[in-house]
C-alpha positions in Angstrom: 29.9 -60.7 -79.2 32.6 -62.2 -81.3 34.4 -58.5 -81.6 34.2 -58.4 -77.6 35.6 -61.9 -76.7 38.1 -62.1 -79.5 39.5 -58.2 -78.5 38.3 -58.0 -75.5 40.2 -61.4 -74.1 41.4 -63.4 -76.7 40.8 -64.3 -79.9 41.4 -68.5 -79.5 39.3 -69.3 -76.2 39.0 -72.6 -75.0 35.8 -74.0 -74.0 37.0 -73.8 -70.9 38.1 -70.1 -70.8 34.8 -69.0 -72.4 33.1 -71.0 -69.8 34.9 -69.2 -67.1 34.1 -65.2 -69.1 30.5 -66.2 -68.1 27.8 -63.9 -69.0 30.2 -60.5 -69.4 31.1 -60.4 -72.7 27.1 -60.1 -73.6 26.8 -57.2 -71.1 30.1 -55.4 -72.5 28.9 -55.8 -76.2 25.6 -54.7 -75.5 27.5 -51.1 -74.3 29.6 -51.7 -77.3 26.7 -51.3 -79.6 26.0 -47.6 -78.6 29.4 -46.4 -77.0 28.0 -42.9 -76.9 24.9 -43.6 -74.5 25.6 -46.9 -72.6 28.0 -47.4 -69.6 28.8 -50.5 -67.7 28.2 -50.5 -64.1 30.4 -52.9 -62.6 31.9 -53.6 -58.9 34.8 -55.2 -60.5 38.4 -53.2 -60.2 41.3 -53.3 -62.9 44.0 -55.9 -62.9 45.6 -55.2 -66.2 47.9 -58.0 -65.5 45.1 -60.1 -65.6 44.9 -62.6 -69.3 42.2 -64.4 -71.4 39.7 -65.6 -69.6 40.5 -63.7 -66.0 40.4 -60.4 -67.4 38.6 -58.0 -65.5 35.4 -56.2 -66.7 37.0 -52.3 -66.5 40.2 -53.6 -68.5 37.7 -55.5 -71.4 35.5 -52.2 -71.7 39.1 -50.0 -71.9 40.2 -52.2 -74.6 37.1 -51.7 -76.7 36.1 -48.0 -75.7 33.5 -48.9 -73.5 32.4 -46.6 -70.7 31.9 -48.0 -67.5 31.9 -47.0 -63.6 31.4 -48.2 -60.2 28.4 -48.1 -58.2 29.8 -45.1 -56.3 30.1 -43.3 -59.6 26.9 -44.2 -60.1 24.9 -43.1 -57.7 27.0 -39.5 -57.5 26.0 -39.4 -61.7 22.6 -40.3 -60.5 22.5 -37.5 -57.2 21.1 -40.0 -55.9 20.4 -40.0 -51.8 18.4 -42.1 -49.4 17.9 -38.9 -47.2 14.4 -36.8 -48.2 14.6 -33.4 -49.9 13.4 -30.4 -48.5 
């Protein structure tokens, strides 16, 4: 967790800012811990402008070497489809 919050945003968060970070950083370091088999599925899009505590789950997981993917991407990995097989 610290590793994830103090690379992934910022090492010196306020209160405040770690308030605002929410439950993410426990998700991102729980990919962190097995790089190689874990990906973060996440609806949230880049904004690499973004600092601290707005950063943006894709730019956190980047910054670490954290897989992660859309629910689109997702579901494709998955082949997954609502319409029966025949």
């Amino acid at each position: 967790m610290a590793r994830v919050t103090e690379q992934g945003y910022a090492p010196n968060l306020s209160e405040e800012e770690i308030e605002r970070v929410g439950r993410d950083p426990f998700l991102i370091a729980y990919a962190f811990r097995d790089r190689s088999r874990r990906t973060v599925v996440t609806t949230e899009v880049s904004r690499p402008k973004k600092q601290r505590a707005n950063r943006h789950i894709p730019d956190v997981c980047d910054a670490l070497g954290v897989l992660h993917c859309n629910t689109y991407d997702l579901i494709r990995a998955l082949d997954f489809s609502t319409q029966g097989r025949r």
